[in-house]
N, C-alpha and C positions, 0 to 999 in steps of 0.2 A: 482445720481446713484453711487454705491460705486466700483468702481474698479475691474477688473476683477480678478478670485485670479491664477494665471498664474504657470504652474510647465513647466521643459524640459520634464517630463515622468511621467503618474500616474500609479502606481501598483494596481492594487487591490486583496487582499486576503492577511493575511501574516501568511502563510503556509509554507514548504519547497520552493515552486515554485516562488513563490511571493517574499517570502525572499529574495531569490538567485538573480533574477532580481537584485533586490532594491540594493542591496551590487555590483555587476557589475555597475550597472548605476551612484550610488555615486562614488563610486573608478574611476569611467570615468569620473570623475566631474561637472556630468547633476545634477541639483536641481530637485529631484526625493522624491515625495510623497504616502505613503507605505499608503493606506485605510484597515484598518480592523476592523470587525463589532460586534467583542466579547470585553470582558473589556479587557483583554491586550490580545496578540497574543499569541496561544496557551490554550487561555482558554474555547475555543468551542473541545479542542481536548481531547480525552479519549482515549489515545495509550499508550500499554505496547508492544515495538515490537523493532524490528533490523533495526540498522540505520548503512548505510554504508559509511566507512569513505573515499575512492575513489573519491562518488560525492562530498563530502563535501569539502575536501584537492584542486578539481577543484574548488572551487567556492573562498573558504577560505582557501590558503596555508596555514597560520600562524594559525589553526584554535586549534594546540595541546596548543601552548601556551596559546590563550585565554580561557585556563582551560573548556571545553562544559563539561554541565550537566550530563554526563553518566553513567549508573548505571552499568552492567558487560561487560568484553568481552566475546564476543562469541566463548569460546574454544572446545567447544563440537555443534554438532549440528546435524541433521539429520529428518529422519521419525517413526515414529510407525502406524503400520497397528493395526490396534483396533478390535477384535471381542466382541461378548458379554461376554465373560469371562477371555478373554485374550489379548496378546499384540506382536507383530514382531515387533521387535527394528531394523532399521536402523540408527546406528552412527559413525560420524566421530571424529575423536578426535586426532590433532597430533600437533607438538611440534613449527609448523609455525604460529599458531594461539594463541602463546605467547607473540609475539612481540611485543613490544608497540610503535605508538600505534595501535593498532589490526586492523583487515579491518574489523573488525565489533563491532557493542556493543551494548545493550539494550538499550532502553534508554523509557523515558517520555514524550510526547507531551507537553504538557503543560509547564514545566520546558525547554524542549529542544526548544521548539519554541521559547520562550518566551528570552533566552540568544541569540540564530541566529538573532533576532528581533533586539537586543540591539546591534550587530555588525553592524545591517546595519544603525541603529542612529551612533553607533560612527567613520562611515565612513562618517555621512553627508546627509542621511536620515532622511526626518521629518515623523515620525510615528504617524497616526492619527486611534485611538481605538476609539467602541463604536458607530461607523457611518456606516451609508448601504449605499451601492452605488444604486442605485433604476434605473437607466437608463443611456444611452448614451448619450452627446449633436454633433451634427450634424450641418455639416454646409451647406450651401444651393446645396451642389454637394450631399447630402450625406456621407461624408464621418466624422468618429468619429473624433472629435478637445476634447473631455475633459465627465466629467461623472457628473449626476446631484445624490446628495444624498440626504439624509433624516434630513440633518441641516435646520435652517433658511441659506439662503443666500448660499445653501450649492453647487452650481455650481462651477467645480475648469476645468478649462483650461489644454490640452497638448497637441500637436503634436502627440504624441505617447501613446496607455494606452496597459498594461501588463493587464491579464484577469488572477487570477490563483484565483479562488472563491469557488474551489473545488464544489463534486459530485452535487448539486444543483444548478443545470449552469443556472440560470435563465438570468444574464448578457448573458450572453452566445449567448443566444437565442434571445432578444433583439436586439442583434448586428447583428443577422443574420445570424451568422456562425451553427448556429445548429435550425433545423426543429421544433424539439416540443422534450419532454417530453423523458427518458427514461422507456419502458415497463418493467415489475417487474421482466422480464427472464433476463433482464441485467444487473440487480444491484443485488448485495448484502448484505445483513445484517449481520453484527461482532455484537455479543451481548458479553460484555469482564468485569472483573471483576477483580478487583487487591486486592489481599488477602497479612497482613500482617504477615511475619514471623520472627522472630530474622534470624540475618544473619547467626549466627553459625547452626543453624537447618535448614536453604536451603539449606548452605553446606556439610551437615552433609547425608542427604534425597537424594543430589544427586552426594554425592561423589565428592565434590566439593573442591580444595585446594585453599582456602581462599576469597578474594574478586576478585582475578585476574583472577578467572578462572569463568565463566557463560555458561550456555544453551539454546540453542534455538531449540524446537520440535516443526516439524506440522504431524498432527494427524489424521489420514483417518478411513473411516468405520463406527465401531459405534455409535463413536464420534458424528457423523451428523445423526444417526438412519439409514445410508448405504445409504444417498441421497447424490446425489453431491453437495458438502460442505467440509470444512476445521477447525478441530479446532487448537488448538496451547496451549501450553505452553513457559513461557519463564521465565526465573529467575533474579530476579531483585536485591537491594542491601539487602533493609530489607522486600520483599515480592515477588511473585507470579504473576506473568501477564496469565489472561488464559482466553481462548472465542473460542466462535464456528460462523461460519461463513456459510451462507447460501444465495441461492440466493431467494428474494421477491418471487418468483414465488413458490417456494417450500414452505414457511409458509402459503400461502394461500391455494395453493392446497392441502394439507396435512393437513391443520386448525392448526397447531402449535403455540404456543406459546413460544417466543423467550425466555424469562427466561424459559419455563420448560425447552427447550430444553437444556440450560445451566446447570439447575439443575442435570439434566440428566446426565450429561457426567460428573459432579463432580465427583457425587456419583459413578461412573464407578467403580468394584475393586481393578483397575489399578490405577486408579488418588487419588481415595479416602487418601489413606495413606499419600498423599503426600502433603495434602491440612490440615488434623489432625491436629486440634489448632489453625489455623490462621484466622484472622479476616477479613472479608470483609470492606476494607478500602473507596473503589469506585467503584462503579457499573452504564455501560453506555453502546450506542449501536452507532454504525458507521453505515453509507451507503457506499459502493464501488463500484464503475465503472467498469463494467467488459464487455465492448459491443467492447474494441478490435478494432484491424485496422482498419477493414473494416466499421466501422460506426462512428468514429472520424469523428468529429467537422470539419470545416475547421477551421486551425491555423492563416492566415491571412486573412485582409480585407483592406480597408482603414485607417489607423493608431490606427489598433489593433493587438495588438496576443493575443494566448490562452495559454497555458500550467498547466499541473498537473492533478490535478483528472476533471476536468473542460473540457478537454479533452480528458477521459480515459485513461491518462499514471499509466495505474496499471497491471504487470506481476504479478495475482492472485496466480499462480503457482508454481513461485519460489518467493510468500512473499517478493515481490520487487516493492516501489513505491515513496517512500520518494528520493532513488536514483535517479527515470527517472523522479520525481517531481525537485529535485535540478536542473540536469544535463540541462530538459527543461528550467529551470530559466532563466539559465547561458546563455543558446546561447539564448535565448530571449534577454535578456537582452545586449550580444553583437551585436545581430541585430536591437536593438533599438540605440545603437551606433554609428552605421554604418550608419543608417538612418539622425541623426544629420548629420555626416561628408557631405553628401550628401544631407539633405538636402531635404530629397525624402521618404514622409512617407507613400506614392502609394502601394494597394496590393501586386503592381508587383513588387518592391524593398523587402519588407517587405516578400516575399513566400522564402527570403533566407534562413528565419527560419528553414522552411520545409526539406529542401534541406541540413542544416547542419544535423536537427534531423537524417536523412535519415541514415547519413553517423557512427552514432554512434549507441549503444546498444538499444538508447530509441524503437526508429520504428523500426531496424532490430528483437530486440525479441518480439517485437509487433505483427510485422507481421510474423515470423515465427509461436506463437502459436495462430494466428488470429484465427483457428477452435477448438478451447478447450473447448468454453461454448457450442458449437452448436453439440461436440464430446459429451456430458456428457449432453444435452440435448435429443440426439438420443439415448443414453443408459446411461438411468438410474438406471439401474439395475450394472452399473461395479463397483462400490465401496464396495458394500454389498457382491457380486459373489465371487471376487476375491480376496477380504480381509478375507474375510471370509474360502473359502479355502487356501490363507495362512498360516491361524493358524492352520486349521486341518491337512491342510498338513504339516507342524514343529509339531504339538503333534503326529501324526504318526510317522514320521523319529526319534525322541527322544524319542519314549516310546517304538518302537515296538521291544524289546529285546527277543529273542529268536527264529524270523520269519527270514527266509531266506531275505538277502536285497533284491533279486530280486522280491522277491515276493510283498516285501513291497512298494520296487519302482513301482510294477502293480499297488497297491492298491492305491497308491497316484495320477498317472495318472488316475485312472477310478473315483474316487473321482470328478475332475476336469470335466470327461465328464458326470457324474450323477447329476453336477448341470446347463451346457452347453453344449450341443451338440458342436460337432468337427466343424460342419461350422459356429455355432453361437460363440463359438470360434477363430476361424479365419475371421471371421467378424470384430469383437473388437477391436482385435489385427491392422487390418488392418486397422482401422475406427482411433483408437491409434495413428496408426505411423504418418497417412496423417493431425492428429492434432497435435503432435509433430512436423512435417514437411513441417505444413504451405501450 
């Protein structure tokens, strides 16, 4: 019988969350084996989005010198309220979001994974691509000792195994910590699309000074045909990152089709010109976790944790996930250390995890907008209402030259109650706050 193949820690997933693990555990000097089940890491990922450099400088101080893959900083950023023929521009744009190197930047999964991956080999991580992890091994208490895969011979041993396998938790579930299946009101669909432009014509298109300066827009309204959804723009070095975002529950009941829906929102007035001669380079769809505090996984068991999408750490809201995927790494990853020192790979040792999470941004904005999908599932009607009278209300206020303002100011409030009653109205608002407010 050939020997057992023995690690201090297995990872599995090498994602932001898994990463971040894996780079804590080597640099702690555990012999730590990073499992990932696409040809190299980063190459199951189709993302054109904002990567924050905060988690990342926690995980990997020295991270500006090892040159990461990044394509713009993010110097401008904001919203636009979408109607059918128009646009409400919220942007910010100021002179702290020059710095280098920026708290934010576009960046590429596939490229960006795929360099994180190689840090955590050159701290002393063995990266093993192209393999699935297919179940737990168990020891006669129960409790997880190591993960069986889809190799010959493919059993590998640990004390400890890091769970980060993103939205398709099937490990997950396996292990116990999660019941069954996410229903289609909780997930997500991103259908995205990265279109090539010369770099002088994105900067040119979006008033851009040079490479130092990038953008990042999410896009409400139309955009998603006035259902609760998100699309996005973002500007990358020599192309365009853009996608619309939707929850499962919504393409089915509506019968949608995910590229029309894309198509759709190209062709927008607004978007159209800005998209004029570029190439569709790559075209893909994401699933997103969006089921929020109150239906997370449990993060510990007997010498497991979970962290990332695998555990719904995704703030849909404010377009923030790779952060609370990093950040959950890290302290996994230090509470798999702590575990060693002690010795003690017990639920109860192991729920330290929980308890650090608790104490940082990951679970407090978690569980502040815990009622956001369940907000925008009780009214789905607010994106289309509100956005909508937006625009009409700014093409009143800018066009109506020679009308008394007071009168005009009437016309804009009764606008607002000729598509809402005053109490349906203040229903919203109130239904609004208590999901901003947790």
């Amino acid at each position: 019988m050939p020997e057992k193949l023995m690690y201090d820690a297995i990872v599995v997933g090498a994602g932001p969350a898994g990463i971040s693990a894996a780079i804590v555990l080597a640099r702690g000097g555990l012999k730590v084996m990073l499992i990932e089940r696409g040809r190299f890491a980063g190459a199951k990922n189709f993302f054109g989005g904002v990567l924050y450099t905060h988690a990342l400088a926690d995980v990997l101080p020295d991270y500006w010198d090892r040159k990461p893959p990044f394509e713009r900083p993010v110097t401008e950023q904001g919203y636009w309220l979408m109607s059918p023929d128009g646009v409400v521009r919220i942007m910010h744009k100021s002179q702290h979001y020059q710095k280098e190197p920026a708290d934010a930047y576009t960046a590429l999964r596939s490229g960006f994974d795929s360099w994180f991956a190689q840090q955590a080999v050159s701290l002393g991580a063995l990266l093993i691509t192209k393999t699935t992890v297919v179940d737990a091994i168990r020891d006669e208490k129960g409790r997880v000792i190591g993960v069986r895969t889809d190799r010959p011979d493919g059993d590998i041993y640990a004390p400890i195994v890091i769970v980060s396998e993103g939205v398709n938790n099937l490990l997950t579930q396996k292990m116990g910590l999660m019941k069954a299946d996410l229903p289609p009101r909780l997930i997500a669909l991103s259908v995205k699309e990265y279109i090539g432009l010369p770099s002088k014509e994105i900067e040119t298109r979006f008033n851009l000074s040079g490479a130092k300066e990038g953008l990042a827009i999410d896009i409400f309204g139309d955009a998603t045909l006035g259902l609760p959804g998100t699309a996005f723009l973002y500007t990358d070095k020599q192309g365009i990152s853009i996608g619309v975002g939707l929850l499962l529950e919504e393409f089915v009941q509506h019968r949608l089709k995910p590229y029309e829906v894309l198509a759709r929102f190209k062709n927008h007035p607004v978007i159209k010109p800005y998209l004029a001669g570029g190439e569709t380079l790559e075209y893909g769809a994401h699933l997103i976790p969006e089921f929020g505090y109150d239906r997370m996984p449990d993060l510990a068991a007997d010498g497991v944790l979970v962290a990332g999408d695998a555990a719904g750490m995704v703030d849909a809201l404010h377009r923030e996930g790779t952060n609370l995927a990093m950040t959950a790494g890290r302290l996994a990853g230090e509470t798999a250390l702590a575990a060693h020192k002690q010795n003690d790979f017990s639920a109860g040792f192991l729920r330290a995890y929980r308890r650090d999470l608790e104490s940082t941004f990951v679970l407090k904005d978690l569980k502040q907008y815990r009622r956001m999908t369940d907000f925008l599932d009780s009214t789905p009607h607010f994106m289309s209402t509100y956005v909508n009278y937006a625009n009409e209300a700014a093409l009143r206020y800018f066009s109506a030259h020679g009308l008394p303002k007071r009168d005009m100011e009437d016309n804009i409030v009764k606008m607002l109650f000729q598509r809402r009653s005053f109490f349906g109205v203040a229903r919203d608002m109130l239904k609004l706050f208590q999901g901003m407010r947790g």
